[in-house]
C-alpha positions in Angstrom: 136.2 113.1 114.3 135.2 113.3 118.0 135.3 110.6 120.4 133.8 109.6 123.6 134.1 107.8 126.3 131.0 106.0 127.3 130.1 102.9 129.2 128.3 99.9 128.0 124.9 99.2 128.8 124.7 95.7 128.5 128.0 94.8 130.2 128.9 97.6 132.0 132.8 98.4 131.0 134.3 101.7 130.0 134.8 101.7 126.1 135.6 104.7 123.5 133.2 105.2 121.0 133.5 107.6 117.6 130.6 109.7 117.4 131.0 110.4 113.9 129.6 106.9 113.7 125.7 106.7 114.0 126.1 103.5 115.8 128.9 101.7 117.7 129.6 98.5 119.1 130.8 97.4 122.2 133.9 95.2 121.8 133.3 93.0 124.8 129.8 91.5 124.2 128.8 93.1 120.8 125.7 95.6 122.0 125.7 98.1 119.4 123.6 101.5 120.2 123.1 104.8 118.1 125.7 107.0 119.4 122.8 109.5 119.9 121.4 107.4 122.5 124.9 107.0 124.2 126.2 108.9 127.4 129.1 110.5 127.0 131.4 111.0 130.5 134.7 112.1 128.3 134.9 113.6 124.6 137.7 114.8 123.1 138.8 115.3 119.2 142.3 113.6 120.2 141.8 109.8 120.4 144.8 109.6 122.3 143.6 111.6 125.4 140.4 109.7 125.0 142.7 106.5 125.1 144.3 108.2 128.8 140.8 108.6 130.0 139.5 105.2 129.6 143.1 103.8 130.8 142.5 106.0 134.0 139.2 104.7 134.1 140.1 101.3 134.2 143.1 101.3 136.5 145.3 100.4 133.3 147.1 103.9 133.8 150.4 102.3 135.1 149.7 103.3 138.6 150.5 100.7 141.2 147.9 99.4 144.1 148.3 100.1 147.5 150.3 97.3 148.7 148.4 97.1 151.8 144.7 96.8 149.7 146.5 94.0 147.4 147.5 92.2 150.6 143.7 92.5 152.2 142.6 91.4 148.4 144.8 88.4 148.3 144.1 86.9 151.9 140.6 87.5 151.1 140.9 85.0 147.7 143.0 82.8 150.0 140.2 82.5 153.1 137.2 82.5 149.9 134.8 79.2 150.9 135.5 77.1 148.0 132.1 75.6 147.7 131.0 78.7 147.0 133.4 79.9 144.9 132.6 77.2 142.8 128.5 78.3 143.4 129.7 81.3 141.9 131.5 80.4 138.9 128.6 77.4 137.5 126.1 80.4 138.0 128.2 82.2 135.9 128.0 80.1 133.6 125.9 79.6 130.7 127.1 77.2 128.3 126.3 73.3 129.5 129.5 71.6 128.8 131.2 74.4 130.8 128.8 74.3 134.0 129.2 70.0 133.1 133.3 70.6 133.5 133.3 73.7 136.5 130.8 71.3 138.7 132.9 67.9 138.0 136.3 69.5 137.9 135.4 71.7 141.1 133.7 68.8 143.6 136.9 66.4 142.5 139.0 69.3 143.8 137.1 70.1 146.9 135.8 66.8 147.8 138.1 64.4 146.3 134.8 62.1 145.4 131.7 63.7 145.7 128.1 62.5 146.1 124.7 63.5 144.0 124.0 65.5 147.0 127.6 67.2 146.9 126.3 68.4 143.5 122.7 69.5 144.2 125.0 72.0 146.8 126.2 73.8 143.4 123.2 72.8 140.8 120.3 72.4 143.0 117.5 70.7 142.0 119.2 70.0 138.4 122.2 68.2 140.2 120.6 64.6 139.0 120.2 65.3 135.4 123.7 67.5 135.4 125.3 64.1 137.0 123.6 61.5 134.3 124.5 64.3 131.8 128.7 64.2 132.9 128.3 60.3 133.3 127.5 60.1 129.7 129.8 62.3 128.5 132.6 60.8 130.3 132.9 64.3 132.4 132.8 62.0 135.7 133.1 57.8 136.3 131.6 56.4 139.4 134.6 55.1 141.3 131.9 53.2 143.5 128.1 52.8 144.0 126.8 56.9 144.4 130.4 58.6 144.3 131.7 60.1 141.6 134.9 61.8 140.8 136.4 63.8 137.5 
């Protein structure tokens, strides 16, 4: 048998694939390609060393980070603009009762009670039917006329 280490096309992460196999899938979001068609940027007959290579590749290899770039890394988290963290992870999302939960959840957390224009910052011009949507669900309540909260 001989393995590989290639990189997804879909999703983009490192994975091993046999290329024994005429196909293989990827075991984060399930693309399967012929192995053919795949581009190999390690091979080896020893899985283990393929296992190394894609452990290197990911920063899994046990080394630690530079405790000055893990400092920068956590300040940056720290100073992030919530609002748009919170842009970022509704985009990100594509299931509706996960965008309904991030948007309701989030604005209660930043805003305490937030407005229908506090959510067409993070939904846009979907922010109305989002906010009848969470009503009805029970997501949000309206804890007075046009201000809502999780």
């Amino acid at each position: 048998m001989r393995y590989g280490l290639t990189v997804c096309r879909l999703c983009g992460r490192p994975r091993i694939a046999d290329r024994s196999q005429a196909s293989s899938s990827c075991p984060y979001c399930g693309r399967t390609d012929r192995t053919v068609d795949m581009g190999f940027f390690f091979e080896s007959d020893d899985q283990a060393a393929v296992r190394e290579a894609l452990a290197q590749a990911t920063g899994a290899d046990g080394c630690r980070p530079d405790p000055a770039e893990e400092l920068a890394r956590k300040r940056r988290i720290e100073e992030a603009d919530p609002m748009s963290t919170l842009v970022h992870q509704y985009e990100r999302t594509g299931d509706i009762e996960e965008r309904m939960m991030i948007l309701s959840e989030g604005l209660t957390r930043i805003k305490g009670e937030f407005t229908l224009e506090d959510a067409e910052e993070v939904a846009g011009p979907r922010a109305e039917k989002m906010l009848s949507a969470m009503l009805a669900r029970g997501f949000v309540y309206e804890t007075r006329p046009g201000f809502y909260r999780a």
